[in-house]
C-alpha positions, 0 to 999 in steps of 0.5 A, a space after each residue: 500500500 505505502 508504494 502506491 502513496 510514494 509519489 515520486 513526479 516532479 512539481 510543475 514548471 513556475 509560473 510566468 510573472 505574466 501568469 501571475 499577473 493573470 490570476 491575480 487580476 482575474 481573481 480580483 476583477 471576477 470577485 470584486 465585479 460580482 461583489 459589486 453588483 451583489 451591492 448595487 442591485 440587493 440580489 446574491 451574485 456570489 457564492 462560495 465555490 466562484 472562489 475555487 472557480 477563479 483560481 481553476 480559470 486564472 491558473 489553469 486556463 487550459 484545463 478542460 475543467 476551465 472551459 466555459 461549457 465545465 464552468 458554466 455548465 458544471 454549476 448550473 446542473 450541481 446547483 439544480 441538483 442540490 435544489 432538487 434534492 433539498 426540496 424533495 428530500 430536506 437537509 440532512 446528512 445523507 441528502 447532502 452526501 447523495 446530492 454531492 455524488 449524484 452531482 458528480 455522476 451528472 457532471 461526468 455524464 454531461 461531461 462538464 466538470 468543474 470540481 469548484 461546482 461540486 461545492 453547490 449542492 452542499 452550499 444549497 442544502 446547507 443555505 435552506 429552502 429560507 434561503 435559496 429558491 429556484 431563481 437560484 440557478 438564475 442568480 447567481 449560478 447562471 449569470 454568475 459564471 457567465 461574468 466570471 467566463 466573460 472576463 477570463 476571455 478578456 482576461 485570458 486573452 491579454 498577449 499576442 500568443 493567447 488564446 482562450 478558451 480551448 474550446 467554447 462547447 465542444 459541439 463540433 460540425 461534422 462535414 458531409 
């Protein structure tokens, strides 16, 4: 057992000072946009796993799971899930836990995943039903990580040799 825990693999490369650059302005930028308009308009625009969600576009932009459809889509199903499961089964311990995995299957399946959205049905169930409704998924989850993908495309963007997202979809035409 203790062979397989062993490791052995080598850190990854350092970042750039651009790099560095990126993420803090794009953590900034993502945070603090959805953090005003939580005060300007008396509406909910952040939650929790849009934190972890910055750090997944501005540090590893080109990982699949920093992709808009993983992003937008992953907190859009996880979140439907943690309302569906805290309105049709209440919040305790093992709705919690079912939602989570069931969560996970389903972004597997759909093939959006994004590890911050795995956050989501935890957060909605332990909000309550006081505290978040179906508009939820509306705002913040939806409108939320649209903003936070629209400004990693500004953000992700910025040099000649950048270009993000690897993909928008992965909806491709096929030829005839």
């Amino acid at each position: 057992m203790m062979k397989k825990l062993k490791g052995g693999g080598s850190l990854p490369p350092k970042p750039s000072n651009v790099q560095l650059l990126k993420g803090l302005i794009g953590g900034f930028l993502g945070i603090l946009t959805l953090g005003l308009l939580t005060q300007t308009t008396g509406s909910a625009w952040l939650m929790a796993p849009f934190g972890a969600t910055c750090v997944i576009l501005f540090a590893v932009p080109d990982s699949p799971l920093a992709q808009p459809r993983n992003v937008i889509g992953g907190h859009f199903v996880t979140a439907a899930v943690g309302l569906v499961a805290l309105y049709a089964f209440g919040d305790s311990m093992l709705v919690m836990a079912l939602a989570v995995g069931v969560a996970i299957m389903l972004m597997q399946y759909f093939r959006v995943v994004h590890p911050p959205a795995g956050a989501n049905p935890l957060a909605v169930i332990l909000a309550g039903q006081q505290a978040v409704g179906f508009d939820f998924l509306i705002t913040p989850v939806l409108v939320g990580s649209v903003m936070l993908v629209l400004i990693a495309s500004f953000v992700n963007n910025l040099g000649k040799e950048n270009r993000w997202p690897v993909y928008w979809h992965g909806v491709s035409r096929q030829k005839s």
